[in-house]
N, CA, C and O of each residue as an XYZ file, in Angstrom:
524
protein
N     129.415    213.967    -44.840
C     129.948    213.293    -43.680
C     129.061    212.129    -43.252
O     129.604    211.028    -43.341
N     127.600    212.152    -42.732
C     126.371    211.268    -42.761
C     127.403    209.742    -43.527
O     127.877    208.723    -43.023
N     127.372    210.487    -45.384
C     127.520    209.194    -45.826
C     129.022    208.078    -45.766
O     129.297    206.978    -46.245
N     129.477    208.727    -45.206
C     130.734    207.943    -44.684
C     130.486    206.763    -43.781
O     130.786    205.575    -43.894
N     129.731    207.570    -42.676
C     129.168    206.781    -41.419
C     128.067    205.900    -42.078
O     127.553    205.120    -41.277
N     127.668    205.849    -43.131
C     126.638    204.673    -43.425
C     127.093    203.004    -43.445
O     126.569    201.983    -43.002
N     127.986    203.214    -43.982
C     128.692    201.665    -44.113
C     129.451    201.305    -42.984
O     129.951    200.181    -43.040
N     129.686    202.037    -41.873
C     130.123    201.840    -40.495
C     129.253    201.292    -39.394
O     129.401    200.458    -38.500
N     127.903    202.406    -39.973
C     126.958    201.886    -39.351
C     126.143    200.176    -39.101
O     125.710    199.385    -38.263
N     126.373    200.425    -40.544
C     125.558    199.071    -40.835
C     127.142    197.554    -41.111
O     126.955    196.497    -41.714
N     128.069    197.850    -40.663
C     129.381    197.220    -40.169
C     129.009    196.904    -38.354
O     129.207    195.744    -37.993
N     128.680    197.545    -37.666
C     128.596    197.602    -36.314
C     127.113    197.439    -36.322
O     126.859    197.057    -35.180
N     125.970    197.524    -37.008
C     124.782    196.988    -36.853
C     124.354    195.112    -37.071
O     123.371    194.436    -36.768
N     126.078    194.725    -37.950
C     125.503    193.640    -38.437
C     125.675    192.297    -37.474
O     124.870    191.376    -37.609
N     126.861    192.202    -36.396
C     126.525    191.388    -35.743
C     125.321    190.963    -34.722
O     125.020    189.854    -34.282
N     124.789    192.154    -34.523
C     123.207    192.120    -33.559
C     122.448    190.857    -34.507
O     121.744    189.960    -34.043
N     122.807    191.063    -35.960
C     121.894    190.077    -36.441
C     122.379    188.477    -36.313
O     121.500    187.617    -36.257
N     123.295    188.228    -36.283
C     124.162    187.003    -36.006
C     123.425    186.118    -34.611
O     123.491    184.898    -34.459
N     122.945    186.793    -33.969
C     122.366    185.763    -32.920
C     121.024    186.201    -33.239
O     120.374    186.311    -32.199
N     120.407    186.472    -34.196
C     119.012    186.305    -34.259
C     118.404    184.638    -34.759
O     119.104    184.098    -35.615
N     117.553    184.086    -34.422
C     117.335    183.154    -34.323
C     116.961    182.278    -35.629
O     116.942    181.048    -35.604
N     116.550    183.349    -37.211
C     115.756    182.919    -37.384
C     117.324    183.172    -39.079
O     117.271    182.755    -40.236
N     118.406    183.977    -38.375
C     119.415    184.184    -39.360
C     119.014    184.900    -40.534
O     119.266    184.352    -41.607
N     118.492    185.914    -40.548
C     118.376    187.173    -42.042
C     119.472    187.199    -42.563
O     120.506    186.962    -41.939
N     119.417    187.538    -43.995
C     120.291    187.700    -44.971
C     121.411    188.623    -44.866
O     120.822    189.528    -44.275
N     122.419    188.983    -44.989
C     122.730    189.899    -45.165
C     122.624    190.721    -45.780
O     123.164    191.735    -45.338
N     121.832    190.873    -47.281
C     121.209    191.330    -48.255
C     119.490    190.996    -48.695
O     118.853    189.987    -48.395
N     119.027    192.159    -49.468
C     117.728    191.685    -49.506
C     117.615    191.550    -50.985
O     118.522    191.610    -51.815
N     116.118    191.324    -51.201
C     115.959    191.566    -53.133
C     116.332    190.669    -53.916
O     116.651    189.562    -53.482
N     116.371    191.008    -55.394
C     116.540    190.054    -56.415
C     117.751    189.853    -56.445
O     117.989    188.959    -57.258
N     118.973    190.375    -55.792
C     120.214    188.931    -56.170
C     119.829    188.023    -54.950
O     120.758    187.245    -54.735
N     119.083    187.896    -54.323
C     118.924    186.329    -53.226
C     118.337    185.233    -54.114
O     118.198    184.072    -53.730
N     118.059    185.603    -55.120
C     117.430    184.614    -56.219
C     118.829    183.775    -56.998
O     119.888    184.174    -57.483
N     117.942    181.895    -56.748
C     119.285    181.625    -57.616
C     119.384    182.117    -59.222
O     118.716    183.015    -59.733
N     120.129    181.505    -59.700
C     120.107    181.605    -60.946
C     119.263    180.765    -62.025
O     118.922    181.080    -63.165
N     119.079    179.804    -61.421
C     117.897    178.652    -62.051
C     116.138    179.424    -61.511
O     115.057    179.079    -61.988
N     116.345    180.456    -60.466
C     115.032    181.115    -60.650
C     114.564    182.128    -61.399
O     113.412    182.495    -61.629
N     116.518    182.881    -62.054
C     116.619    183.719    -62.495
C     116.042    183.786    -63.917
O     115.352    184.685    -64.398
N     116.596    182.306    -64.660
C     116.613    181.914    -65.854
C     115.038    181.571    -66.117
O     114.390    181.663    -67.160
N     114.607    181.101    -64.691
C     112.548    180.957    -65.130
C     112.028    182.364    -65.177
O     111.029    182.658    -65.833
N     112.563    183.035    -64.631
C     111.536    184.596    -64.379
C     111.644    185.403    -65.642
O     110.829    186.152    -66.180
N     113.140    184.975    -66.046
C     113.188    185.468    -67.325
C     112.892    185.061    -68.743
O     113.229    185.604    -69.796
N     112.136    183.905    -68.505
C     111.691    183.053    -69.963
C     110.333    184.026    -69.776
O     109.872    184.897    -70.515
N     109.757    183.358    -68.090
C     108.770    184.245    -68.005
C     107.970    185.435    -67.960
O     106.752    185.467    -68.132
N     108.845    186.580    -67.677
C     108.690    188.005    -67.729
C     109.440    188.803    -68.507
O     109.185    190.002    -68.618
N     110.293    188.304    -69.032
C     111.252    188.729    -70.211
C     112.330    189.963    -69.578
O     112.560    190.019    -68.370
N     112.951    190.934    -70.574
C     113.327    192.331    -70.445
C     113.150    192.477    -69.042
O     114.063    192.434    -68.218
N     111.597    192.702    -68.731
C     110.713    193.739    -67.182
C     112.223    192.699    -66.114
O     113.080    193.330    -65.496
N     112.205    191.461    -66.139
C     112.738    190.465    -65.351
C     114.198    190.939    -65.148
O     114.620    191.093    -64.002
N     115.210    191.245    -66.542
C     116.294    191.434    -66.301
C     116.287    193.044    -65.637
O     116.863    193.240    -64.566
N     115.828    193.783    -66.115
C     115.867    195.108    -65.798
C     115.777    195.157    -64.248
O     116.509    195.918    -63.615
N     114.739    194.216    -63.542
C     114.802    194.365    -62.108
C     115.633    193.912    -61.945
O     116.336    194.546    -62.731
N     116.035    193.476    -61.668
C     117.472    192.161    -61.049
C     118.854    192.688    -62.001
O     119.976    192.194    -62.113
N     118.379    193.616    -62.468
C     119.819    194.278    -62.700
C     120.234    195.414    -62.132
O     121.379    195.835    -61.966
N     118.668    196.103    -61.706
C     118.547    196.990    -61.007
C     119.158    197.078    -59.674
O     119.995    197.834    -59.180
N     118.644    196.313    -59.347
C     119.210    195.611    -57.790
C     120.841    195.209    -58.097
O     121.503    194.867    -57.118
N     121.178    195.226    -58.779
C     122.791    194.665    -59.112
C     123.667    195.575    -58.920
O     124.767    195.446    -58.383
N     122.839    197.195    -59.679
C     123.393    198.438    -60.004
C     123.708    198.906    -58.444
O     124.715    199.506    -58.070
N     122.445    198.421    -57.526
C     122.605    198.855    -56.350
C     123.084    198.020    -55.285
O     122.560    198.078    -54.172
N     123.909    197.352    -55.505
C     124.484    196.382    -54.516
C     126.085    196.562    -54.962
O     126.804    196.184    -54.036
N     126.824    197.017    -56.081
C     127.582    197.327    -56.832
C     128.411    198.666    -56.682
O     129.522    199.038    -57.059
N     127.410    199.202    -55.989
C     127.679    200.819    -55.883
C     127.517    200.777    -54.080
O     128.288    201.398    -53.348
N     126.600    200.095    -53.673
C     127.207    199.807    -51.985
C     128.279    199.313    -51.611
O     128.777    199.576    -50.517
N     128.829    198.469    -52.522
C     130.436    197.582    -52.514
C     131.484    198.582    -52.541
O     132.386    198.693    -51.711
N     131.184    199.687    -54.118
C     132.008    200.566    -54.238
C     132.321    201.644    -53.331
O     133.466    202.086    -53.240
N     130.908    202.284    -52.349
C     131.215    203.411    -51.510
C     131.763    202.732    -50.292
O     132.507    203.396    -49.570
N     131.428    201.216    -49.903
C     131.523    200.873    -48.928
C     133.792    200.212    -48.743
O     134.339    199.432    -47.963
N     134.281    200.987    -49.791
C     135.387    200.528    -49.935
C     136.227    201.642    -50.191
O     136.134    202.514    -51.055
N     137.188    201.438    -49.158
C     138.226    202.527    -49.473
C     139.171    203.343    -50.693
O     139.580    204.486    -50.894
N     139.255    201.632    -51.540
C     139.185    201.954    -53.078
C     138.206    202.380    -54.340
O     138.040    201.929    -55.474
N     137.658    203.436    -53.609
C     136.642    203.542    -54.651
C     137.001    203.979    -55.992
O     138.064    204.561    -56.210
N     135.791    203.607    -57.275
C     136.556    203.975    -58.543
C     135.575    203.937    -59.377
O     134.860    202.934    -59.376
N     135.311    205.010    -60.277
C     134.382    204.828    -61.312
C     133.637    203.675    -62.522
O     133.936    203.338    -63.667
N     132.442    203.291    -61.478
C     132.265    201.698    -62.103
C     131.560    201.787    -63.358
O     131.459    200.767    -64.039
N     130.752    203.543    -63.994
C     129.933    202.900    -64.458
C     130.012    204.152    -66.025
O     130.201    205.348    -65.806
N     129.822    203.569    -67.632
C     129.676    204.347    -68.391
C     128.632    204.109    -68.949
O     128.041    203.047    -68.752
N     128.113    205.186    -69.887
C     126.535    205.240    -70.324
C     126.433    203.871    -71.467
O     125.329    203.328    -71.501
N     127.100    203.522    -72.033
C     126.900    202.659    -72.600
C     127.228    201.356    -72.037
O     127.375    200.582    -72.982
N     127.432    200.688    -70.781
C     127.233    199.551    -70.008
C     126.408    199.085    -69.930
O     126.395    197.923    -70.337
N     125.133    199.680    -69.345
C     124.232    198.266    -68.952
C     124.162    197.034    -69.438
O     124.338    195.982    -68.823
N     123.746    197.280    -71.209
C     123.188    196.256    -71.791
C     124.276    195.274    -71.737
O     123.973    194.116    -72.023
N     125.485    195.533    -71.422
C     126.696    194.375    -71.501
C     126.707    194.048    -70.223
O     126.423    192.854    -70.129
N     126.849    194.406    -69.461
C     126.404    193.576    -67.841
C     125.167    193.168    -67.761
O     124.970    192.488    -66.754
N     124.167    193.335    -68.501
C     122.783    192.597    -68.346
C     123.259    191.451    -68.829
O     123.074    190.460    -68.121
N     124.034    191.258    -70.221
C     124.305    190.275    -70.716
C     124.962    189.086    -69.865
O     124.538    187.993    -69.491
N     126.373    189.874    -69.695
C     127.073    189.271    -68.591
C     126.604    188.010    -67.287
O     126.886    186.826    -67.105
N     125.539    189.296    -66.387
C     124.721    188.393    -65.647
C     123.361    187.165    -66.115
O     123.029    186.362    -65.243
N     122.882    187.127    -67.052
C     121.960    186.097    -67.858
C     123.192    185.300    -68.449
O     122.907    184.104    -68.385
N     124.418    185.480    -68.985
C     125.157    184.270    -69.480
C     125.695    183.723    -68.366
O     125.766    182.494    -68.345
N     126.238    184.559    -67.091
C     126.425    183.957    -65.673
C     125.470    182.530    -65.358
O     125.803    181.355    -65.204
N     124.147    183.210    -65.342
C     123.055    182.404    -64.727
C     123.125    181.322    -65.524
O     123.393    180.276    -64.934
N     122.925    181.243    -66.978
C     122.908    180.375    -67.780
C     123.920    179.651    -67.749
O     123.474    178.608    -68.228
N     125.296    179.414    -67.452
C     126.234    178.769    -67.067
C     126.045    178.290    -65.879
O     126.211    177.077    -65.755
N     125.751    178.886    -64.986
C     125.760    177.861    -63.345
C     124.357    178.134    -62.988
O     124.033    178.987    -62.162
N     123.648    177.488    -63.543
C     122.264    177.381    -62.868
C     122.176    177.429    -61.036
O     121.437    178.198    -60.419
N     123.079    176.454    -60.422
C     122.591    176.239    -58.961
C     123.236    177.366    -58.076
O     123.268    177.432    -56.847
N     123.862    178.446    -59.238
C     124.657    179.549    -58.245
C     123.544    180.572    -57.970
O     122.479    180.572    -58.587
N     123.888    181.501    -56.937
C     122.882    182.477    -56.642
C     123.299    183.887    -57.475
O     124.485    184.084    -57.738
N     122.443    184.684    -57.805
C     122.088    185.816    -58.979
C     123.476    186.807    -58.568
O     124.392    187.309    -59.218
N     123.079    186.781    -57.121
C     124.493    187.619    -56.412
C     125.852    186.792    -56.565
O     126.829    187.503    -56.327
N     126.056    185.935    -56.783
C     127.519    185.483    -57.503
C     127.676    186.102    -58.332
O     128.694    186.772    -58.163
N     126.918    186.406    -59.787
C     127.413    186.941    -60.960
C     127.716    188.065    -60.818
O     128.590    188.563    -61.528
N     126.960    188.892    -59.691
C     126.742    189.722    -59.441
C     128.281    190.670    -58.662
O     128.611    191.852    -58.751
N     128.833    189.642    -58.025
C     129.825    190.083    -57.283
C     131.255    189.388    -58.037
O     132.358    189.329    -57.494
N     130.937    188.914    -59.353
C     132.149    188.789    -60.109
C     132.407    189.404    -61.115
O     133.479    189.398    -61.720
N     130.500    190.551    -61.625
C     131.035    191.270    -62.162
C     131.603    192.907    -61.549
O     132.298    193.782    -62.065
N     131.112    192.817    -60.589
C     131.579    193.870    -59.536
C     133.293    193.569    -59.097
O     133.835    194.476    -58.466
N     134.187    192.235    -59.447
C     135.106    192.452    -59.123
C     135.804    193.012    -60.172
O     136.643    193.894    -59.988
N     135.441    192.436    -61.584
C     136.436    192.850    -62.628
C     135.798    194.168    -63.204
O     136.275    194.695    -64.209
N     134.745    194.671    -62.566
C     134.151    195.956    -63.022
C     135.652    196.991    -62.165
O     136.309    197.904    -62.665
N     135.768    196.354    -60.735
C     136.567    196.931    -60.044
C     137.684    197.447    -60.319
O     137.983    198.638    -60.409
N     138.677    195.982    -60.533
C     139.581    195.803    -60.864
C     140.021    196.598    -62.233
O     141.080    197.218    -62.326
N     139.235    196.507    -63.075
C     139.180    196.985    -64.692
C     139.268    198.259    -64.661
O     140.071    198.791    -65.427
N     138.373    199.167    -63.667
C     138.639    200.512    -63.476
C     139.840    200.796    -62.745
O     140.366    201.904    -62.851
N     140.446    199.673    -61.827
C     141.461    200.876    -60.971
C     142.699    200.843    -62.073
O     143.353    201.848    -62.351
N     142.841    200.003    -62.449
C     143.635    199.760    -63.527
C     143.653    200.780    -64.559
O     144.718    201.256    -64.952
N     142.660    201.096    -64.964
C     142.428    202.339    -66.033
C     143.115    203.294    -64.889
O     144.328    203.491    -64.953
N     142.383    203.847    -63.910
C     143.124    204.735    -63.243
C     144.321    205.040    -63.262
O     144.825    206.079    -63.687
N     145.011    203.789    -62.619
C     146.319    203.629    -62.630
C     147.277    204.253    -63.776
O     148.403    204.737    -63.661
N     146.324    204.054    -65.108
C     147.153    204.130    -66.240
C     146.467    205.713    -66.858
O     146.634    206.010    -68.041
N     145.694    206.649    -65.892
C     145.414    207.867    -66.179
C     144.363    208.133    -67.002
O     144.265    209.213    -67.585
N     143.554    207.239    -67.108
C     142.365    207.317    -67.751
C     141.536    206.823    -66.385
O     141.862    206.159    -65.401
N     140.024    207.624    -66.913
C     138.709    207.922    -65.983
C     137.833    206.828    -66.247
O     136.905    206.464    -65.526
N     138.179    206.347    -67.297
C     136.690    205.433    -67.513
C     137.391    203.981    -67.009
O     138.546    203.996    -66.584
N     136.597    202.694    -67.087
C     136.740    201.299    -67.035
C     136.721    200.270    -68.118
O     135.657    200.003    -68.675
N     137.790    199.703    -68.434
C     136.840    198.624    -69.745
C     136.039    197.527    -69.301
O     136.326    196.866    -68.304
N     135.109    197.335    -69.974
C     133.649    196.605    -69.034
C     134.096    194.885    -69.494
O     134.696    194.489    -70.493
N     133.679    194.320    -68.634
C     133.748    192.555    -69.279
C     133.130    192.269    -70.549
O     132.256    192.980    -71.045
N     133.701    190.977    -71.189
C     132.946    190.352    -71.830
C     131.687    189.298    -71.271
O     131.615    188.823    -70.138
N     130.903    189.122    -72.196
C     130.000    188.668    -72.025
C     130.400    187.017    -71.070
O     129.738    186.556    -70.140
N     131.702    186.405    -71.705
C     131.758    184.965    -70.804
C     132.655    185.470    -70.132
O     133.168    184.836    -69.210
């Protein structure tokens, strides 16, 4: 029950922030990174780089999903490495976009892709391609 009220909570917590002066994010972490910082961190730190910032993806992805009345099974064991992909060919295509764009387009057709499976009586999702 608690977790129902979480995304209500923080629904009715978020305008308090709207007149703060100094305007906080609505989100924190590695998708606030653009994608042109994305693409340096990752020449520079390699793998360690995507793994965080995918990490953070996994969990912004799955706040979208509980935080929605349509919820639907986003995720199978053999995904990651194709949404890691996904988001680095994102970045690499629109450099001046932010990490959380890719992020929330692959969260739509992650969406979409599963309710659809649903629809058609299967549990799992078919995952995007890489472009």
């Amino acid at each position: 029950m608690i977790f129902k009220m979480v995304p209500l909570a923080l629904m009715l917590a978020a305008p308090a922030y709207a007149d703060d002066i100094h305007d906080p994010p609505f989100a924190i972490g590695a998708g606030l990174q653009t994608c042109d910082s994305f693409n340096f961190m990752k020449l520079k730190f390699g793998f360690d780089m995507e793994l965080h910032s995918y990490g953070w993806a996994q969990g912004y992805m799955s706040a979208l999903n509980f935080s929605t009345k349509d919820k639907v099974p986003l995720d199978k064991p053999d995904d990651s490495r194709k949404e890691m992909q996904f988001l680095s060919a994102f970045c690499d295509r629109n450099p001046n976009a932010e990490y959380m764009d890719g992020v929330l387009q692959l969260y739509q057709i992650k969406h979409r892709n599963a309710a659809e499976a649903l629809s058609n009586g299967h549990a799992t999702s078919k995952q995007p391609d890489r472009d």
